[in-house]
C-alpha positions in Angstrom: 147.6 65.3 118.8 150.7 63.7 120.2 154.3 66.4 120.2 157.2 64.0 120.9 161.3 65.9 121.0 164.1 64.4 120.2 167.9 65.8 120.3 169.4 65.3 117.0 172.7 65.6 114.7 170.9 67.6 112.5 172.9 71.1 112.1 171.5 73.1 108.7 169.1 73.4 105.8 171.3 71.1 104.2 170.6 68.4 106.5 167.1 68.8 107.1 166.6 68.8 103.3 168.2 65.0 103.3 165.6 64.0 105.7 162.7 66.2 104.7 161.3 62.9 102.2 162.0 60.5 105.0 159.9 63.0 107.4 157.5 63.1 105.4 156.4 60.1 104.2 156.2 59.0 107.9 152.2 57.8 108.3 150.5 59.9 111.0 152.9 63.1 111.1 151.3 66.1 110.5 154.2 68.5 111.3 158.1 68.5 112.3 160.5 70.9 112.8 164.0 71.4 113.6 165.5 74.1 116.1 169.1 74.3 114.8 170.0 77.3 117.1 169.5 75.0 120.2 173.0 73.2 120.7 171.0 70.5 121.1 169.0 70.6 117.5 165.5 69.2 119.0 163.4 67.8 116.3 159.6 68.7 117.2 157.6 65.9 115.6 153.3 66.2 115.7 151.7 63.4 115.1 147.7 62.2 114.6 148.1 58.5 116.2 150.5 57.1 118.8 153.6 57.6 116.4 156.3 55.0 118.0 159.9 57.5 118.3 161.9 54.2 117.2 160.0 55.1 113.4 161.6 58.5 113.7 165.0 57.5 115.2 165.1 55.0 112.1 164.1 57.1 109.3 166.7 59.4 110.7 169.4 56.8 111.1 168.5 55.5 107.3 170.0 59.4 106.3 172.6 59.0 108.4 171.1 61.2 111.2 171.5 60.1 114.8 167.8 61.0 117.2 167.6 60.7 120.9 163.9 60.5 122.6 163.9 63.4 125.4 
C-alpha cells in the first residue's frame, strides 16, 4: 500500500463533502483523509497501485480545490 500527502485548500466538512464523490471514485484509493486542524490541511490519500498525485491534484482542481505533493 502506497500513503502519498499533499497540503491542500481544503478548510471544513463543507469542503471535503464537495470532493468526497471526486475522492472516491478515484481507481485504486482505498482511504483519504483530511487533517483540517493542521494549517496546512494535509490530505492523506492510501492507495492499492502506484496512484499518480497529478489524478488527485486534478480531481481536486475540478472542485475547485488547490493540492500540493509534499
Amino acid at each position: 500500500m502506497e500513503t502519498l500527502k499533499f497540503k491542500t485548500n481544503i478548510k471544513c466538512g463543507g469542503c471535503i463533502a464537495t470532493v468526497t464523490p471526486s475522492m472516491n471514485k478515484l481507481k485504486g484509493v482505498e482511504k483519504w483523509e483530511v487533517d483540517t486542524t493542521n494549517p496546512d490541511k494535509i490530505l492523506t490519500v492510501q492507495a492499492q497501485t502506484d496512484l499518480s498525485p497529478e489524478l488527485i491534484i486534478s480531481a481536486l482542481k475540478e472542485k475547485g480545490y488547490q493540492a500540493e505533493k509534499l
